[in-house]
C-alpha positions as CSV (number, residue, x, y, z in Angstrom):
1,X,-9.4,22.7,-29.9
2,X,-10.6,26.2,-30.7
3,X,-8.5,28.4,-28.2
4,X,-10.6,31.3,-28.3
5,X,-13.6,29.4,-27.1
6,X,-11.9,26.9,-24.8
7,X,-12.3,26.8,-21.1
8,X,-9.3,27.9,-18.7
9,X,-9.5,24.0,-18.1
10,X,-9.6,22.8,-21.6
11,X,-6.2,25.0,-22.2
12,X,-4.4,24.1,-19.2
13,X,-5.3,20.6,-19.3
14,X,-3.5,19.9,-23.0
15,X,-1.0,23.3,-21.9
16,X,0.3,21.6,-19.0
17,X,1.8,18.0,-20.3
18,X,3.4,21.1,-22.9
19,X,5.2,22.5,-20.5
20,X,6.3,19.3,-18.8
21,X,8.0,18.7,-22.3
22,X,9.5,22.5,-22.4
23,X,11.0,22.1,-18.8
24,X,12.6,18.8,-19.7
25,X,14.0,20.3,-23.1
26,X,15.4,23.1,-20.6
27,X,17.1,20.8,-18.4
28,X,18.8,18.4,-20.9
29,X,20.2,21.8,-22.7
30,X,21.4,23.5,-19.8
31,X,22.8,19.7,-18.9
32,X,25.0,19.4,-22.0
33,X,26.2,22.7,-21.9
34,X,27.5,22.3,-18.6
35,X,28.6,18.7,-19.4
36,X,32.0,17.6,-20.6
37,X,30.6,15.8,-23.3
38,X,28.1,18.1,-24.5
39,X,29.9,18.4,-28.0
40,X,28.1,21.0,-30.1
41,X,25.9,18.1,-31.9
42,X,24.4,17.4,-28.8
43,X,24.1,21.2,-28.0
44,X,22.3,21.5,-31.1
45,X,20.0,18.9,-31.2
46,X,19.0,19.8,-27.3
47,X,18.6,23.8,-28.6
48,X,16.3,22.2,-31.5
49,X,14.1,20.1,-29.1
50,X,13.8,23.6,-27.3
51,X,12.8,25.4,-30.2
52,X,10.2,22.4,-31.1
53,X,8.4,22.4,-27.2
54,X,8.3,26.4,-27.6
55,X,6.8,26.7,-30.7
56,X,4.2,23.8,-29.2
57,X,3.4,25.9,-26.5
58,X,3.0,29.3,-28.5
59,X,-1.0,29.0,-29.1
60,X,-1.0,28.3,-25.4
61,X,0.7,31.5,-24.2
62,X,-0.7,33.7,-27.0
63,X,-4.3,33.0,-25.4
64,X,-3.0,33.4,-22.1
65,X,-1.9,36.8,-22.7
66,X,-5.0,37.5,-24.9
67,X,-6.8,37.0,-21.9
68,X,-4.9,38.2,-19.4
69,X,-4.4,35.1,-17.6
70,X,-6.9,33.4,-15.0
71,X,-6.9,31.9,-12.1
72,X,-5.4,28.5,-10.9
73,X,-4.9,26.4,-8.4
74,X,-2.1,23.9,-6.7
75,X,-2.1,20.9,-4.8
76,X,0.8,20.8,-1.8
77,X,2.8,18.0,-2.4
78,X,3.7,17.2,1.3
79,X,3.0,13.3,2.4
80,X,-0.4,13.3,1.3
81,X,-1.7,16.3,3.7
82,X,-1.3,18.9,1.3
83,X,-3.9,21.9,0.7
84,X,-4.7,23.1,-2.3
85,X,-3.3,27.1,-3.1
86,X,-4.3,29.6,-5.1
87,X,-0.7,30.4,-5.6
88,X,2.7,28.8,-4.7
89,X,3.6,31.3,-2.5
90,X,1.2,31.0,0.3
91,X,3.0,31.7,3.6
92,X,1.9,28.1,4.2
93,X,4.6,26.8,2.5
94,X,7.7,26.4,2.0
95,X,10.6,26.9,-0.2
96,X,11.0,23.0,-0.6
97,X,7.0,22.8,-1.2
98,X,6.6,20.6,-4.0
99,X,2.9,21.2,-5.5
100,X,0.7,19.9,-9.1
101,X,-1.2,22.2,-10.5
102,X,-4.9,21.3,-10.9
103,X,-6.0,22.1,-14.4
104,X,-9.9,21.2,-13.6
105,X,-9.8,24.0,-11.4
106,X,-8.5,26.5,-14.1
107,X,-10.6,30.1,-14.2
108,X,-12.2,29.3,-11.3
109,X,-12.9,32.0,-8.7
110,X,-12.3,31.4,-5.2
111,X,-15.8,30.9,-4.1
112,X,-16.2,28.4,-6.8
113,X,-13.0,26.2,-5.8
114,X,-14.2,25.8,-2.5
115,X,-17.7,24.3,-3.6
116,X,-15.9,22.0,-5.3
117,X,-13.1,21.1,-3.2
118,X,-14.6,22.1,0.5
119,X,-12.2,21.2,2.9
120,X,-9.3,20.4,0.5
121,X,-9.1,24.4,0.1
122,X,-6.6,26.4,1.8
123,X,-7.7,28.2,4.8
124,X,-4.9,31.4,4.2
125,X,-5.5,31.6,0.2
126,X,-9.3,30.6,0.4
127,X,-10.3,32.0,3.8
128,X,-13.8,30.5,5.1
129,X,-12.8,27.2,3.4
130,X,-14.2,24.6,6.2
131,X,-11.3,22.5,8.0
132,X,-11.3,19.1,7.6
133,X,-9.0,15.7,6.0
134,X,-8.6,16.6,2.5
135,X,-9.8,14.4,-0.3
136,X,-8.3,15.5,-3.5
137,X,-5.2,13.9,-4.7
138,X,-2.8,13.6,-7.4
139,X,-2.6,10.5,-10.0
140,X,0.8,10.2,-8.1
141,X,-0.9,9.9,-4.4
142,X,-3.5,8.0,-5.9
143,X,-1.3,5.8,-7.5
144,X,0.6,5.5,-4.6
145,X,-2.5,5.2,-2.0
146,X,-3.6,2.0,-4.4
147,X,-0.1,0.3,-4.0
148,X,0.2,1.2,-0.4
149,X,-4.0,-0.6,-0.4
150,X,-2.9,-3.8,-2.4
151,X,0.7,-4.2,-0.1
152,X,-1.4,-3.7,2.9
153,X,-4.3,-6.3,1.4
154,X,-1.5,-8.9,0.2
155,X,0.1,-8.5,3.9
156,X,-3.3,-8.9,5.8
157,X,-3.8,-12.1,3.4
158,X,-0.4,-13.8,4.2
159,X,-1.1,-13.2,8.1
160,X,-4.6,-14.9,7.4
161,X,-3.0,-17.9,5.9
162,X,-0.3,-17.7,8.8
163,X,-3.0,-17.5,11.2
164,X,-4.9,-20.9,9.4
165,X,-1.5,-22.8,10.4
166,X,-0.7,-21.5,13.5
167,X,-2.2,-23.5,16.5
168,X,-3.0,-22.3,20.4
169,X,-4.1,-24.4,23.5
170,X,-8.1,-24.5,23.6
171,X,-7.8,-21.2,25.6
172,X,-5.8,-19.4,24.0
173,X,-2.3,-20.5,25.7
174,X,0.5,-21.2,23.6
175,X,0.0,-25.1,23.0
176,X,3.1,-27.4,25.2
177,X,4.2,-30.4,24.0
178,X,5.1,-33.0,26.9
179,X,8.5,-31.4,27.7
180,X,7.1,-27.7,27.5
181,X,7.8,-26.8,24.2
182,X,5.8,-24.8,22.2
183,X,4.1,-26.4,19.2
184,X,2.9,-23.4,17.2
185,X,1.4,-25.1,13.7
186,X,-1.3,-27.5,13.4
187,X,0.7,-29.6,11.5
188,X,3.2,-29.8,14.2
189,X,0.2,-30.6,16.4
190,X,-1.0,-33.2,15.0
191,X,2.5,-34.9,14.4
192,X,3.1,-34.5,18.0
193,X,0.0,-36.1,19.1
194,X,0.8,-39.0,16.9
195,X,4.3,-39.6,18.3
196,X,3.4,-39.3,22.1
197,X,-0.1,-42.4,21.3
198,X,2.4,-44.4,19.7
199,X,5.0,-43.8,22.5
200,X,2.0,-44.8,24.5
201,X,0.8,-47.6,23.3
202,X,4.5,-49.2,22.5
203,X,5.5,-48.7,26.3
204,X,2.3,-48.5,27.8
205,X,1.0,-46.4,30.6
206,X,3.5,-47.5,33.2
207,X,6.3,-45.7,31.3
208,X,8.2,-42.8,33.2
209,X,6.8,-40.6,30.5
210,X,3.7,-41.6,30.2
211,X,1.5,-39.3,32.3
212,X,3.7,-36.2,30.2
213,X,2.5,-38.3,27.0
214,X,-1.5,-38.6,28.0
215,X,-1.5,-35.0,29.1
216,X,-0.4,-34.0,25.8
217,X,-2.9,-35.9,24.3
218,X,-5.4,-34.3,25.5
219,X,-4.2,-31.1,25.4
220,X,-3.7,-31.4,21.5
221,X,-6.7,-33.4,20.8
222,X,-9.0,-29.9,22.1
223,X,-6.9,-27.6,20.4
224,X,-7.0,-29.7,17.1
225,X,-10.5,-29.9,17.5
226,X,-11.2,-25.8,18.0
227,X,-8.9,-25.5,15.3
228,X,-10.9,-27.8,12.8
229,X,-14.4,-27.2,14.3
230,X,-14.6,-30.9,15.4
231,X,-15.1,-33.2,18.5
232,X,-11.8,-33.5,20.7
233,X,-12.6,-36.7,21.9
234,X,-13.8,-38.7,18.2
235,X,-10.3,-36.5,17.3
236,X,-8.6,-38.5,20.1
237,X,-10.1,-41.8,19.9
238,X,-9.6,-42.3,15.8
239,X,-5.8,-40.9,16.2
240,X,-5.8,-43.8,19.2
241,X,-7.0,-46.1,16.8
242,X,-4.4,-45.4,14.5
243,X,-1.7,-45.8,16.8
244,X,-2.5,-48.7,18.5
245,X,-2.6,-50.4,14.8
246,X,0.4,-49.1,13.9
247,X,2.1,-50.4,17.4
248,X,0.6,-53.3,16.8
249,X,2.3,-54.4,13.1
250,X,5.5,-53.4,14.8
251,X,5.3,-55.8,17.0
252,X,3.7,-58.4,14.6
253,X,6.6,-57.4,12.1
């Protein structure tokens, strides 16, 4: 890159990752030297990682003073309702303010950052900005925003395939078995109705139980049915069948 021709965005945008590197070259030298074991190898080889992100950044600052700076902006770091600043010391913010500076906005003037970020714009740096939910983010938020849009679509898939095995009454009701317990699964349901025909046709109709049984039955055999999108009485009468059969080799047996 030509430095003398570059955009204030071109800099900034290979300058920036740079000075990520100098910072972190900072911070490991200033932790050895504080830290017990920061023997004077370590010190030395943090000072020379120093001295290597400095001299990287040289160009960089020698065309920053060549031009006498220009104008950026930052993004306001707070839970995704941040503004974006001309400067991180807007009265806006605060001390704790984390903000990302925004290298396609580099050399812009302040008209010029508002027609491209509108509403996202500070309304104390940038006044006349409009007011409105902002819509520029950082690859952090928009990283984040993604995950927080797949958990959310892998939680709303799990409750549809709760929801495919969960049964209610036809209306709507939770769904009572003959002693007026719930039976919340279709599966349930189904094995429910089962038991109470064969308990049916084993004893008969004349059974203590039996009218507790039938009206089971029938309760089941319509939400079965609006569950599956079929008729409640063929539903009935094959699961009948199948009882009655299965009373009857018993009995044969």
């Amino acid at each position: 890159m030509n430095l003398t021709t570059a955009t204030p965005a071109e800099i900034d945008a290979a300058w920036f990752p740079l000075m990520a590197a100098t910072q972190n070259a900072e911070t490991g030298l200033s932790v050895a030297r504080q830290s017990i074991h920061g023997t004077e190898a370590v010190i030395a080889r943090r000072e020379a990682a120093v001295a290597v992100a400095t001299a990287a950044e040289a160009p960089y600052r020698g065309e920053w003073d060549r031009r006498s700076g220009w104008t950026r902006t930052y993004l306001a770091i707070t839970n995704g309702k941040g503004h974006v600043h001309a400067s991180t010391s807007c009265s806006t913010c605060y001390v704790t303010t984390r903000f990302a500076v925004l290298a396609d906005l580099s050399g812009l003037d302040h008209d010029a950052v508002v027609n491209v970020i509108g509403e996202d714009a500070c309304t104390v740096c940038f006044p006349g900005a409009p007011v409105t939910p902002r819509t520029v983010f950082t690859a952090d938020e928009l990283r984040d925003r993604a995950e927080q849009a797949e958990r959310a679509a892998g939680l709303a898939a799990k409750r549809a395939k709760a929801a495919e095995k969960t049964i209610t009454a036809a209306d709507g009701s939770p769904l009572l078995d003959d002693e007026g317990r719930p039976v919340k699964t279709a599966v349930a349901a189904q094995r429910k109705l089962a038991e109470v025909l064969f308990d049916l046709a084993w004893y008969g109709e004349d059974h203590p139980y039996a009218v507790g049984w039938s009206a089971f039955a029938g309760r089941a055999a319509l939400a079965l049915a609006a569950k599956q999108g079929t008729d409640a009485r063929e539903l009935l009468t094959a699961a009948q069948a199948k009882a009655s059969k299965k009373a009857g080799k018993l009995r044969a047996a």
